[in-house]
Biopython code that builds the backbone (N, CA, C, O; Angstrom):
import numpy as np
from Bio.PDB.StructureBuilder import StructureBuilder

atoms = [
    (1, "UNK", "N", (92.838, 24.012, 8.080)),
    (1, "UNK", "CA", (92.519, 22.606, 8.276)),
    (1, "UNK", "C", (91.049, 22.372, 7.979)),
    (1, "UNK", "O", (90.237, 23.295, 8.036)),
    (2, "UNK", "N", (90.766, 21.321, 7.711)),
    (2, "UNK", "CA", (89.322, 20.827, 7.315)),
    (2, "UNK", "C", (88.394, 20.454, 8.473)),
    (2, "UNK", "O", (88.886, 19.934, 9.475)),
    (3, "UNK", "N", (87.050, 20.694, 8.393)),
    (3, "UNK", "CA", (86.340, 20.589, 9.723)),
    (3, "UNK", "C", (86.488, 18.975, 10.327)),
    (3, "UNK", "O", (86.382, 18.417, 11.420)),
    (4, "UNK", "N", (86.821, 18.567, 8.805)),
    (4, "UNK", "CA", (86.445, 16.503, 9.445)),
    (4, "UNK", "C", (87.622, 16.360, 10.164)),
    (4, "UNK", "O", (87.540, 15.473, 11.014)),
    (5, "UNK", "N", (88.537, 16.851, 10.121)),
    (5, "UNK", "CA", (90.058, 16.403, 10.776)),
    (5, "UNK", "C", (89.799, 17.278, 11.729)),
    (5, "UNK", "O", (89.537, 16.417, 12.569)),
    (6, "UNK", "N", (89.606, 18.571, 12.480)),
    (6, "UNK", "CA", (89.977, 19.218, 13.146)),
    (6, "UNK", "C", (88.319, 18.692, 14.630)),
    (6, "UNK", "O", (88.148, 19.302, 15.685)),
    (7, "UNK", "N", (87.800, 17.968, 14.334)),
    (7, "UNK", "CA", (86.936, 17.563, 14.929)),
    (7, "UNK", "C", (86.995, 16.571, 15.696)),
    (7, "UNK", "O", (86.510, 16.655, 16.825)),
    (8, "UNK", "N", (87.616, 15.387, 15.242)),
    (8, "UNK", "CA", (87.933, 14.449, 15.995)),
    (8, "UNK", "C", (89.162, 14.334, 16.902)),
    (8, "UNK", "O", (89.494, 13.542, 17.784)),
    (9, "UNK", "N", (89.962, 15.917, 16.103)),
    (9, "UNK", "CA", (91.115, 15.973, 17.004)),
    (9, "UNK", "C", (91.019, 16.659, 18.227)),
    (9, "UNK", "O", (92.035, 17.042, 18.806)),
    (10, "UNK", "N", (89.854, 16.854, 18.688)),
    (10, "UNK", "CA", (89.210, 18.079, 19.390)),
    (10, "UNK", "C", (88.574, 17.030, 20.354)),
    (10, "UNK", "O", (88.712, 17.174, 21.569)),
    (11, "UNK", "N", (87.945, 16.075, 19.885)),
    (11, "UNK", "CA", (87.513, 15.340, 20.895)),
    (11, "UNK", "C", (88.263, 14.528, 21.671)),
    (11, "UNK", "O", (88.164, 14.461, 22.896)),
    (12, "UNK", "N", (89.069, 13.859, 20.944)),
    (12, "UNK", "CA", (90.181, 13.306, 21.521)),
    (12, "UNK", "C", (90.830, 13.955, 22.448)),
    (12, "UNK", "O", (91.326, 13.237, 23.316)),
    (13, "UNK", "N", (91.014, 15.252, 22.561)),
    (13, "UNK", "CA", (91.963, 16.042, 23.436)),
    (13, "UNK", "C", (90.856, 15.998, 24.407)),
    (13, "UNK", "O", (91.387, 15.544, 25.421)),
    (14, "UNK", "N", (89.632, 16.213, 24.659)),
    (14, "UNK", "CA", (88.755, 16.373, 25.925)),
    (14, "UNK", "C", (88.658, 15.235, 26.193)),
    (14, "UNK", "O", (88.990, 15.179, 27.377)),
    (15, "UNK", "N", (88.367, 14.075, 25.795)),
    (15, "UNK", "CA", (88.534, 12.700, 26.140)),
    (15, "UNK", "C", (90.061, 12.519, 26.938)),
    (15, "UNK", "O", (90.041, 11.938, 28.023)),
    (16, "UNK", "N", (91.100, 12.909, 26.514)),
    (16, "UNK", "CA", (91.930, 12.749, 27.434)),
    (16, "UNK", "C", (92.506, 13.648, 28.129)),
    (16, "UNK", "O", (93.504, 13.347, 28.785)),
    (17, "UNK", "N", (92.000, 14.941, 28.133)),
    (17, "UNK", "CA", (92.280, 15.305, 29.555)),
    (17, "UNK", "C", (91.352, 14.907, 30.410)),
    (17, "UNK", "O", (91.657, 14.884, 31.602)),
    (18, "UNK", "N", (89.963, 14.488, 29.978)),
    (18, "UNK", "CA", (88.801, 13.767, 31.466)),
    (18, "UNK", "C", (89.667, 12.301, 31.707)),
    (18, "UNK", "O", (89.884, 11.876, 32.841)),
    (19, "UNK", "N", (89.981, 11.819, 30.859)),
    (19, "UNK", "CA", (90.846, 10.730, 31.359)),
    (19, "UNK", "C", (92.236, 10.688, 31.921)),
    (19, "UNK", "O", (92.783, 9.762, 32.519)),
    (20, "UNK", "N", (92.612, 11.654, 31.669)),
    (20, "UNK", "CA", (93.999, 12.216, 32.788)),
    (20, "UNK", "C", (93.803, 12.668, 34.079)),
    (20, "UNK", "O", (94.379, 12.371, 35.126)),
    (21, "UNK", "N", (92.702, 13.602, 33.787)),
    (21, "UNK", "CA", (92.017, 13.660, 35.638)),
    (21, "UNK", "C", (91.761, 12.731, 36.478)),
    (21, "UNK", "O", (92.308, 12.647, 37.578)),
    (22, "UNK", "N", (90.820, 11.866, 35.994)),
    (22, "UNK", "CA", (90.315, 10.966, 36.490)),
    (22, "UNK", "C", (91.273, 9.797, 36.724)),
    (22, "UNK", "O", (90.972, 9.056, 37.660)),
    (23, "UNK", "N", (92.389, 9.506, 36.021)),
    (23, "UNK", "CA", (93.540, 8.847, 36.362)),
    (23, "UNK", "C", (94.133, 9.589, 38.085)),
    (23, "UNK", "O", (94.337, 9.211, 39.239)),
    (24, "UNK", "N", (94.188, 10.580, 37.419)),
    (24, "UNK", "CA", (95.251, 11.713, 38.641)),
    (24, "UNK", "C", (94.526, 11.325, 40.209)),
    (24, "UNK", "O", (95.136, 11.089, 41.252)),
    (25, "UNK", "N", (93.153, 11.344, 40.005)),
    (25, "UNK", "CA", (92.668, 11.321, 41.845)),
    (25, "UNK", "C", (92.224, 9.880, 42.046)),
    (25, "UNK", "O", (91.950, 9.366, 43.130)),
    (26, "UNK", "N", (92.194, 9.343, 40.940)),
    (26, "UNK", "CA", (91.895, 7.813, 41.437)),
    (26, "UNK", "C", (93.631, 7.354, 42.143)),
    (26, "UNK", "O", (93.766, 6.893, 43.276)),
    (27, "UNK", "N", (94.562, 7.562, 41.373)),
    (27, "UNK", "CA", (95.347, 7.057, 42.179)),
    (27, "UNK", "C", (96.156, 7.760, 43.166)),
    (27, "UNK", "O", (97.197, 7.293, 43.629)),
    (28, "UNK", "N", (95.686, 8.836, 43.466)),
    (28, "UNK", "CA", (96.075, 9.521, 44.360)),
    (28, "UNK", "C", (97.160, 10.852, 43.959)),
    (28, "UNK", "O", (97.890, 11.543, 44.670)),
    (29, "UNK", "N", (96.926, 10.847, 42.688)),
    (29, "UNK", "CA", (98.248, 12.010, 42.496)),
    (29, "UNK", "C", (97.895, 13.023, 42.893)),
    (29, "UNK", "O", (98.783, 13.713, 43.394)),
    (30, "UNK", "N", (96.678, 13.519, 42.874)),
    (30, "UNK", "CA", (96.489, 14.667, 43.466)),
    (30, "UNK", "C", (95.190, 14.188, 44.460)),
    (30, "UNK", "O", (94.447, 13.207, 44.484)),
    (31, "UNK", "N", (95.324, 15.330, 45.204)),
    (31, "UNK", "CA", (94.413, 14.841, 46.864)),
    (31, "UNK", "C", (93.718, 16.554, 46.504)),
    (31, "UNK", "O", (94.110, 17.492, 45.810)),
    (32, "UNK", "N", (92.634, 16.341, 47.301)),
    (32, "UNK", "CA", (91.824, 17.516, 47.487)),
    (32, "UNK", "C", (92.112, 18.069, 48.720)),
    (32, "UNK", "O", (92.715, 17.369, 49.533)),
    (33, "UNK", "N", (91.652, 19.689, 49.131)),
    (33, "UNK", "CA", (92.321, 20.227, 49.681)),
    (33, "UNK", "C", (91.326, 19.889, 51.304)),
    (33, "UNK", "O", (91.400, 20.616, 52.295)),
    (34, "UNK", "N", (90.555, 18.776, 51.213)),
    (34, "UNK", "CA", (89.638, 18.753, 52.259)),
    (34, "UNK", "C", (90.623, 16.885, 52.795)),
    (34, "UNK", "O", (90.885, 16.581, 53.959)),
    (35, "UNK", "N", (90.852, 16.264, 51.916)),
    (35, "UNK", "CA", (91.695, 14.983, 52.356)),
    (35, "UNK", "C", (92.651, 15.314, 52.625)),
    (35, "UNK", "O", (93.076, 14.421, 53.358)),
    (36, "UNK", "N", (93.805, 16.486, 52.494)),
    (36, "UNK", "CA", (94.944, 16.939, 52.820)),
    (36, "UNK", "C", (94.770, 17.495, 54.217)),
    (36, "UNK", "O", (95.680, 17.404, 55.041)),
    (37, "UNK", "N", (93.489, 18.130, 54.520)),
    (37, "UNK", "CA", (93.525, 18.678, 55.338)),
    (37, "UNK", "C", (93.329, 17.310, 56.549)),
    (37, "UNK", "O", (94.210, 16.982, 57.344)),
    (38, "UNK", "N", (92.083, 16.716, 56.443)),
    (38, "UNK", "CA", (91.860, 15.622, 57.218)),
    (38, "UNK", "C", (93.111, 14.406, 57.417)),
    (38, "UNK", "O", (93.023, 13.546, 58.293)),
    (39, "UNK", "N", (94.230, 14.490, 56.491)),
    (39, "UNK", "CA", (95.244, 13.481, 57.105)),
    (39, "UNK", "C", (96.054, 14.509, 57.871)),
    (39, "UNK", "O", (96.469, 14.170, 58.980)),
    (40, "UNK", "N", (96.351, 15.820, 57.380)),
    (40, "UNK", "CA", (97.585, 16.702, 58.291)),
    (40, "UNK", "C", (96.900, 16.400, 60.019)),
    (40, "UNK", "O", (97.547, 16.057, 61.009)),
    (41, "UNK", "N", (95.244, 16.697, 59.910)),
    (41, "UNK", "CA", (94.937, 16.729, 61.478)),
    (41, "UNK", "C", (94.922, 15.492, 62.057)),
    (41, "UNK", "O", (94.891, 15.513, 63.288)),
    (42, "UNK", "N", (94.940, 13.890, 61.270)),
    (42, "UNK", "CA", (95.020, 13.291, 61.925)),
    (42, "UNK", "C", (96.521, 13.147, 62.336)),
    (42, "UNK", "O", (96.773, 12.836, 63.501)),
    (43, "UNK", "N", (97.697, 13.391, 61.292)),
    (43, "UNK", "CA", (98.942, 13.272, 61.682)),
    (43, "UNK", "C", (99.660, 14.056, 63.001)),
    (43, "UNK", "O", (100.673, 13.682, 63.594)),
    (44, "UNK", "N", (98.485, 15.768, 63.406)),
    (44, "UNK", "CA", (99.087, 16.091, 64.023)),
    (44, "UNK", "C", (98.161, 16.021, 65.660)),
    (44, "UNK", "O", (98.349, 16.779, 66.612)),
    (45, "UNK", "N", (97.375, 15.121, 65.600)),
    (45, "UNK", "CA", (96.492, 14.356, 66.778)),
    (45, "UNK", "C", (97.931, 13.299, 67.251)),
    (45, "UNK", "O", (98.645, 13.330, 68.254)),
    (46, "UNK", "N", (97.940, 12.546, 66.221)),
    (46, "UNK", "CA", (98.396, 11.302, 66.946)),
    (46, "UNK", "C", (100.001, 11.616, 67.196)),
    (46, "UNK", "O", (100.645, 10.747, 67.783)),
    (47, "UNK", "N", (100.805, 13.067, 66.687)),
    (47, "UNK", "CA", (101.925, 13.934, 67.220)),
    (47, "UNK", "C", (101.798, 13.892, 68.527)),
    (47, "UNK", "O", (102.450, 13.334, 69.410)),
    (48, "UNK", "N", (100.441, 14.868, 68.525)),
    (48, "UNK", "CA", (100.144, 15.029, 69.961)),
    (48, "UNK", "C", (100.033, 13.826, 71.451)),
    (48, "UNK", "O", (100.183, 13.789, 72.673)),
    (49, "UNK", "N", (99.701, 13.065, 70.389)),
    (49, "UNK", "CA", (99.620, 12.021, 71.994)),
    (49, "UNK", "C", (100.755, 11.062, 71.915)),
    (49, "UNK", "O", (100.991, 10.336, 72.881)),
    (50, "UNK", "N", (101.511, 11.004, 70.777)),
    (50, "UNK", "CA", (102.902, 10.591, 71.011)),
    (50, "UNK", "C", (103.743, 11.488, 72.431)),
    (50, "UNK", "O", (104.217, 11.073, 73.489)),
    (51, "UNK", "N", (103.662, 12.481, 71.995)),
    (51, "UNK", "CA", (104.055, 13.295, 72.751)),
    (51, "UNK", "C", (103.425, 13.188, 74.708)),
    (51, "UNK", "O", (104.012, 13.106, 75.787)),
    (52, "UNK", "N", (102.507, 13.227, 74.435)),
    (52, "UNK", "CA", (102.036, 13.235, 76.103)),
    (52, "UNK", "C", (101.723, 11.773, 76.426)),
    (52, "UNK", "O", (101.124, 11.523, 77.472)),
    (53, "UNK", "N", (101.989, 11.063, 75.825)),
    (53, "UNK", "CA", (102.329, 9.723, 76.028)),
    (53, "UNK", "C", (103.665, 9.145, 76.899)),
    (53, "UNK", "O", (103.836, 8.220, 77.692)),
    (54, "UNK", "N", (104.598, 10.308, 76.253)),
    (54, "UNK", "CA", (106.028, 10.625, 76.822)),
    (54, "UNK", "C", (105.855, 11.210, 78.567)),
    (54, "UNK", "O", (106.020, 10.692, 79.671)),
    (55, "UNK", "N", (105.605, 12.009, 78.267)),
    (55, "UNK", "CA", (105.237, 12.568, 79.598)),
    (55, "UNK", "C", (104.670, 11.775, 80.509)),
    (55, "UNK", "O", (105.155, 11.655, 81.634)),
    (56, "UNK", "N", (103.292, 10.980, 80.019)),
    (56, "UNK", "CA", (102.866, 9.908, 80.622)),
    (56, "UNK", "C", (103.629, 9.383, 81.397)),
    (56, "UNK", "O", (103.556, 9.536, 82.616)),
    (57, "UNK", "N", (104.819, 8.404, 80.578)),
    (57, "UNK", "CA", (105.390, 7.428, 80.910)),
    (57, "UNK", "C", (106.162, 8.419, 82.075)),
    (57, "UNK", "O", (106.067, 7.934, 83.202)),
    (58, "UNK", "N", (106.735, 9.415, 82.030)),
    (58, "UNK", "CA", (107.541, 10.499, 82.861)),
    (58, "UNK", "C", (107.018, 9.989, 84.282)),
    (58, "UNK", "O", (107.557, 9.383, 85.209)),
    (59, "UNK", "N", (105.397, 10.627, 83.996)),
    (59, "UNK", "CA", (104.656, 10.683, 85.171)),
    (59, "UNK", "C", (104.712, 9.269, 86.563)),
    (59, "UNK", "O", (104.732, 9.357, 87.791)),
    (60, "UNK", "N", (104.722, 7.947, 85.528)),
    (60, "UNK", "CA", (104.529, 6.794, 86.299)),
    (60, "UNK", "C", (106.274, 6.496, 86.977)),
    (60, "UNK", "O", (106.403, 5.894, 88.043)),
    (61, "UNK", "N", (107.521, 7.019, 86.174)),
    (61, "UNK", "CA", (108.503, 6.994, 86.524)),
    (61, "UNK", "C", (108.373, 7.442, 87.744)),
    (61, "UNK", "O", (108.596, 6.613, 88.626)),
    (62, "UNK", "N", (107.990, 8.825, 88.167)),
    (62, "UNK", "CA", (108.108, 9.505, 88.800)),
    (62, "UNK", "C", (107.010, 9.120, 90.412)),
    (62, "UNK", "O", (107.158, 9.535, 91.561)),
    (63, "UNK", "N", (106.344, 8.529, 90.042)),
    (63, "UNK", "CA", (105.337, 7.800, 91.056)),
    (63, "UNK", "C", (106.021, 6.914, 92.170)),
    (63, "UNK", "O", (106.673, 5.930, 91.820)),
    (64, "UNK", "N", (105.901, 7.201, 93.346)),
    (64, "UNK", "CA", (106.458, 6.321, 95.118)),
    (64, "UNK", "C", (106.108, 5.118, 94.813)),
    (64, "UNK", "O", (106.813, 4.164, 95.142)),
    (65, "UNK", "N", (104.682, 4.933, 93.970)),
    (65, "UNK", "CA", (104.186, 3.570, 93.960)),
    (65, "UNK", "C", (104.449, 2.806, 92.645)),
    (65, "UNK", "O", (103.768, 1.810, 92.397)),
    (66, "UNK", "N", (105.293, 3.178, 91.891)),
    (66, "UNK", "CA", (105.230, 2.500, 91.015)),
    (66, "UNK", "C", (105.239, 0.917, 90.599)),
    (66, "UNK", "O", (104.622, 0.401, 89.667)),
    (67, "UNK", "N", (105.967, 0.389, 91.393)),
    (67, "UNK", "CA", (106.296, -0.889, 91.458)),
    (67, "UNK", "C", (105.066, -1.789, 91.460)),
    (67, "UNK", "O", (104.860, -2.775, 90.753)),
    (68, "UNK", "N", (104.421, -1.340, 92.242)),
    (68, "UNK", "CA", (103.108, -1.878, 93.210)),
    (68, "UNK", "C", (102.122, -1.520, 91.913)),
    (68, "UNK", "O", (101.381, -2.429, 91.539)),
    (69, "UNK", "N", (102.070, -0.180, 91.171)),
    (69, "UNK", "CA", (101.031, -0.088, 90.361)),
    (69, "UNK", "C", (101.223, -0.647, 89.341)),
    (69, "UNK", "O", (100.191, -1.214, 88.982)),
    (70, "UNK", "N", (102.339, -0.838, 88.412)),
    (70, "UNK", "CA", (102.648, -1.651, 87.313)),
    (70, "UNK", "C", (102.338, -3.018, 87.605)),
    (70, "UNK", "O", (101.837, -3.692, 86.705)),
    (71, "UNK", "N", (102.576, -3.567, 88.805)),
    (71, "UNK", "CA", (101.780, -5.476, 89.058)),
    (71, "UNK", "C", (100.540, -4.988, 88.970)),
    (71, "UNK", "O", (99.738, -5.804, 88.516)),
    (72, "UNK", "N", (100.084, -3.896, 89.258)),
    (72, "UNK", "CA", (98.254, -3.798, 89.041)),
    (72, "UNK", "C", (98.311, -3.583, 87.480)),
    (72, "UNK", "O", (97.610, -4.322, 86.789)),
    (73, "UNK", "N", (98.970, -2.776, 86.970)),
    (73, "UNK", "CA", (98.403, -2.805, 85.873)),
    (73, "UNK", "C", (99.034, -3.717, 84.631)),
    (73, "UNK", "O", (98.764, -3.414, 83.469)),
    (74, "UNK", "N", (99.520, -4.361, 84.809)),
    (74, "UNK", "CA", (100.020, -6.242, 84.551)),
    (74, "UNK", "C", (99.198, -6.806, 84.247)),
    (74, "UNK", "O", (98.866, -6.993, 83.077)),
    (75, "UNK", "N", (98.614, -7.256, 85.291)),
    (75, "UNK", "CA", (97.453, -7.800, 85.747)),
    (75, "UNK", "C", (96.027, -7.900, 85.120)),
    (75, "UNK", "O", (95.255, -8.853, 85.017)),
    (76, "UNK", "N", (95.926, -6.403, 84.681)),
    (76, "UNK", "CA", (95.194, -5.887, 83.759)),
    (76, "UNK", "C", (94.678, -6.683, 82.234)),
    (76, "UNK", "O", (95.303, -7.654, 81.808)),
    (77, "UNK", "N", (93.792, -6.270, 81.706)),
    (77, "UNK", "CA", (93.898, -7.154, 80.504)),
    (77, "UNK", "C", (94.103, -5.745, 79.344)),
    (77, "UNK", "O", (93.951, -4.640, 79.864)),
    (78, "UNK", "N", (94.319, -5.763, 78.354)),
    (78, "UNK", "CA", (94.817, -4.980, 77.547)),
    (78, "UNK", "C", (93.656, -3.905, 76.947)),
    (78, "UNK", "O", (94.138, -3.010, 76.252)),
    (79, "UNK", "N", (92.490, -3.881, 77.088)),
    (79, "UNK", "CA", (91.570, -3.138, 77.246)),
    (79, "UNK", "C", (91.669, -2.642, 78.388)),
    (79, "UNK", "O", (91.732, -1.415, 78.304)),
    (80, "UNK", "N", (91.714, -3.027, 79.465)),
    (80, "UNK", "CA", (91.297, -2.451, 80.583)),
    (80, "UNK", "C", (92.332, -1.522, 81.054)),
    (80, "UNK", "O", (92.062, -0.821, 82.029)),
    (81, "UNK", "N", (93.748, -1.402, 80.361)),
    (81, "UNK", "CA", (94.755, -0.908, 81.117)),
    (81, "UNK", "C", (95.147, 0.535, 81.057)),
    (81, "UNK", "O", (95.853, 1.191, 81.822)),
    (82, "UNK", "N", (94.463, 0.894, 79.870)),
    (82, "UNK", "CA", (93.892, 2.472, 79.621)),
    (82, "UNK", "C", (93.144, 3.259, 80.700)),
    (82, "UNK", "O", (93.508, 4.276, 81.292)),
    (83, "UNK", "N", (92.104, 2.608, 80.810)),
    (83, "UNK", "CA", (91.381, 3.146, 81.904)),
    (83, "UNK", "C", (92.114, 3.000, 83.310)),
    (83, "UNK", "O", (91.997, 3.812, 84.228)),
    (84, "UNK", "N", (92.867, 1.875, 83.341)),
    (84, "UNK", "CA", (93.870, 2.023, 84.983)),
    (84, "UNK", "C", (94.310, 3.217, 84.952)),
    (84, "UNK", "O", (93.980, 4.069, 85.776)),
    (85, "UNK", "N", (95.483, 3.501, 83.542)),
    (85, "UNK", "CA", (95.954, 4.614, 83.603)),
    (85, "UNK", "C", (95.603, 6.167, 83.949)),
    (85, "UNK", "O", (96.190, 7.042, 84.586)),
    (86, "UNK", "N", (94.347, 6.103, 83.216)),
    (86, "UNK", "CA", (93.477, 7.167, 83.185)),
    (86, "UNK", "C", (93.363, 7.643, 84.847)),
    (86, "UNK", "O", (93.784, 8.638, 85.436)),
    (87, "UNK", "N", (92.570, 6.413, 85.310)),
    (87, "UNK", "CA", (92.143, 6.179, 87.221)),
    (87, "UNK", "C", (93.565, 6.802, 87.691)),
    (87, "UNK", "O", (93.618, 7.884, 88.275)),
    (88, "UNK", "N", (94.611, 6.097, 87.413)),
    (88, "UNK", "CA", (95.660, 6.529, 88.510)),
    (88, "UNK", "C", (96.067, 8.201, 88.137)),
    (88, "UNK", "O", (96.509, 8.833, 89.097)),
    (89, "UNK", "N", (95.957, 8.878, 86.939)),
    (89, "UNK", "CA", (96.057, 10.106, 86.837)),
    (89, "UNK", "C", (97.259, 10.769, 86.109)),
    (89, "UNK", "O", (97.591, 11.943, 85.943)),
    (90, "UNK", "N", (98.077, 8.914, 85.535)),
    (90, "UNK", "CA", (99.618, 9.520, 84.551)),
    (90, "UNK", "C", (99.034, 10.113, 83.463)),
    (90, "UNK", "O", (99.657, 11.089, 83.046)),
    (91, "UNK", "N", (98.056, 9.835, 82.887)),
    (91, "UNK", "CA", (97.574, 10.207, 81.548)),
    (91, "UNK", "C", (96.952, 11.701, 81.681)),
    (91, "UNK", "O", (97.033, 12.461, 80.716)),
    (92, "UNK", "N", (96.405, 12.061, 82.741)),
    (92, "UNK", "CA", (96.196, 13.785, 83.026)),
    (92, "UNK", "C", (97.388, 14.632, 83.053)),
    (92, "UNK", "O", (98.348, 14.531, 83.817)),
    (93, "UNK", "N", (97.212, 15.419, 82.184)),
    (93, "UNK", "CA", (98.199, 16.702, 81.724)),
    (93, "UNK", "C", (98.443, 17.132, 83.256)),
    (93, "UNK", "O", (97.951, 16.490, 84.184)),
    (94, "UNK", "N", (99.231, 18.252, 83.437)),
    (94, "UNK", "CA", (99.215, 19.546, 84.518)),
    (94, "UNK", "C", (98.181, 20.551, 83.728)),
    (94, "UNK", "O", (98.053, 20.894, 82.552)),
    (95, "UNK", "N", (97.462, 20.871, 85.049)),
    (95, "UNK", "CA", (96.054, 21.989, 84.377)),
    (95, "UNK", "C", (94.999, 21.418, 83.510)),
    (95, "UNK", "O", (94.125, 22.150, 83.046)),
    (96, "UNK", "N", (95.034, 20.217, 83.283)),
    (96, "UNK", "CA", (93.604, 19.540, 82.656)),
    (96, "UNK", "C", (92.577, 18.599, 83.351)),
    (96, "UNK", "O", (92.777, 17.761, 84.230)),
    (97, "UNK", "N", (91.980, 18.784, 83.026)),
    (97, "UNK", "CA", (90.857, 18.214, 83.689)),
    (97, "UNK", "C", (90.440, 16.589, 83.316)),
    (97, "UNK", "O", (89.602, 16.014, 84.010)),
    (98, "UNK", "N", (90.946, 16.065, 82.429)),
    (98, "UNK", "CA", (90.948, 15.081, 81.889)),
    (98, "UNK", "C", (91.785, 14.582, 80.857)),
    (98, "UNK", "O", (91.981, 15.306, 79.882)),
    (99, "UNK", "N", (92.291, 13.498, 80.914)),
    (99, "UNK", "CA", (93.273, 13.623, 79.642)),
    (99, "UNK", "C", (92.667, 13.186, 78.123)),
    (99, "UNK", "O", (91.490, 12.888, 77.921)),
    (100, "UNK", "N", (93.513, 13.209, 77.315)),
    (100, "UNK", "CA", (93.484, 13.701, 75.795)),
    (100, "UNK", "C", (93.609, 12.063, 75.359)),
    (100, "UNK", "O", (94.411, 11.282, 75.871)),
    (101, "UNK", "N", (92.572, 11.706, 74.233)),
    (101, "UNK", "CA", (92.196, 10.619, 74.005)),
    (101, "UNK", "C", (93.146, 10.001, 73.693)),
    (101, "UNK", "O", (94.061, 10.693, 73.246)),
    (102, "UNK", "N", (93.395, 8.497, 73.764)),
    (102, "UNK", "CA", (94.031, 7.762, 73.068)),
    (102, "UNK", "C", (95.613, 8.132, 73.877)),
    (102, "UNK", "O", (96.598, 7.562, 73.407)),
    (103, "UNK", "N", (95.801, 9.014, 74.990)),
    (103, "UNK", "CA", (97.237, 9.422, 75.772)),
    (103, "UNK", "C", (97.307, 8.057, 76.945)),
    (103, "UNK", "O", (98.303, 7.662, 77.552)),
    (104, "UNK", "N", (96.313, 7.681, 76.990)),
    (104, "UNK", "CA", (96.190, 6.373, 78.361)),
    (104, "UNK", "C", (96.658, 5.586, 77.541)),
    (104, "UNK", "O", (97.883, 5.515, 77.630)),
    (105, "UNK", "N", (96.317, 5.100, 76.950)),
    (105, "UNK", "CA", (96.618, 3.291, 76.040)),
    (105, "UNK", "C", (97.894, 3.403, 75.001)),
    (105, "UNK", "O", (98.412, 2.393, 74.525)),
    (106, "UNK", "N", (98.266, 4.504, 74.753)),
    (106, "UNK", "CA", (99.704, 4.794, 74.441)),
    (106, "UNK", "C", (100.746, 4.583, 75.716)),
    (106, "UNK", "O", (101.820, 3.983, 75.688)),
    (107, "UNK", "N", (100.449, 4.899, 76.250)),
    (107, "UNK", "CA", (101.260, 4.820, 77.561)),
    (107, "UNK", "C", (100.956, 3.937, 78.367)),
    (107, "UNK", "O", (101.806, 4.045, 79.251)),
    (108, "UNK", "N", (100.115, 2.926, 78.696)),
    (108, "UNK", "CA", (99.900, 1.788, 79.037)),
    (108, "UNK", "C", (101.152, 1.212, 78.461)),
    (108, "UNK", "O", (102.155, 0.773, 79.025)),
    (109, "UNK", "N", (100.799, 1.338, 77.012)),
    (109, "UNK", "CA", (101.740, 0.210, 76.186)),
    (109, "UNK", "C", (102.964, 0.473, 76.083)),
    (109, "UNK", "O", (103.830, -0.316, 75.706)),
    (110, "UNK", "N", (103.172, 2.020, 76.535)),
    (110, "UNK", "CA", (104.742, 2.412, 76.620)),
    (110, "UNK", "C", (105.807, 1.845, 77.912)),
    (110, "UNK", "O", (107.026, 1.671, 77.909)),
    (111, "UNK", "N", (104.876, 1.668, 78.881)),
    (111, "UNK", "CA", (104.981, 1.406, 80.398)),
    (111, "UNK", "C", (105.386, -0.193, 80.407)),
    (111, "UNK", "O", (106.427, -0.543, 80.963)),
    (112, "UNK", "N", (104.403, -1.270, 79.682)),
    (112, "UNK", "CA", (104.776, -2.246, 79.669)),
    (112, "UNK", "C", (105.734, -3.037, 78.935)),
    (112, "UNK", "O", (106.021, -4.217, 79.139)),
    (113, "UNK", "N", (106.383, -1.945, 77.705)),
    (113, "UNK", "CA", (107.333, -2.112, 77.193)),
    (113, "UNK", "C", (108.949, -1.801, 77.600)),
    (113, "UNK", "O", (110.041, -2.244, 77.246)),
    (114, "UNK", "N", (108.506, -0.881, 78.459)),
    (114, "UNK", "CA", (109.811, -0.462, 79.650)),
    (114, "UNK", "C", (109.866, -1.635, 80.295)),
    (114, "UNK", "O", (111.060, -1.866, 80.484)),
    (115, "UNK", "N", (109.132, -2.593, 80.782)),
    (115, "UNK", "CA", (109.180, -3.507, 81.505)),
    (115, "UNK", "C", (110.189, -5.059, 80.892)),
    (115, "UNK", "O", (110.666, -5.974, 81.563)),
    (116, "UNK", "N", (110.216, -4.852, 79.560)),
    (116, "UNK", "CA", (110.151, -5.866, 78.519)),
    (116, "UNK", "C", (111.730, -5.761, 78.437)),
    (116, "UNK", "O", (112.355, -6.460, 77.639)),
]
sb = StructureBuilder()
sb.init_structure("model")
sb.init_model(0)
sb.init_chain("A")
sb.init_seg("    ")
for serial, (resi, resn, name, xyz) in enumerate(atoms, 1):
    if name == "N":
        sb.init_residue(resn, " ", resi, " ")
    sb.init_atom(name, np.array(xyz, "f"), 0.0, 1.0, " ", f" {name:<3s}", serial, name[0])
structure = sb.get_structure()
């Protein structure tokens, strides 16, 4: 082949594979192995407090006072009803010292939907 033809066909091919890449992560076809990682941990955070959210709600079932604490936390305004939860102690695991973020206001909202 001749250098004039085999030159421009050469560029063209690097021109579009940088433009096939750059297609590929702009729209998401491929993810890097640091954004894959950062959605798996957020997917398996908010697993987690699905989960003890459950329990949560277990916990307030299981409460003498419930009746009495759900008109308190009614009452509540929708910010504030996390922290009730927190105070009264459904949102603390067994063996923790504090509970796991975002497990109060899941279960606030799980609690008042039992109600519904």
């Amino acid at each position: 082949m001749k250098k004039e033809v085999i030159k421009p066909m050469v560029q063209g091919v690097v021109i579009g594979a940088i433009v096939v890449v750059i297609v590929m992560f702009w729209t998401g076809w491929v993810v890097t192995s640091g954004a894959a990682a950062a959605s798996s941990e957020k997917i398996a955070k908010e697993a987690v407090v699905e989960n003890l959210a459950a329990i949560c709600v277990e916990q307030y079932l299981q409460d003498p006072n419930k009746l009495e604490r759900f008109a308190e936390l009614k009452e509540k305004s929708s910010y504030q009803r996390d922290d009730y939860v927190d105070e009264i102690g459904w949102a603390t695991m067994l063996g923790a010292e504090s509970p796991v973020r975002g497990v109060a206001d899941a279960c606030a909202k799980r609690i008042i939907e039992l109600a519904a």
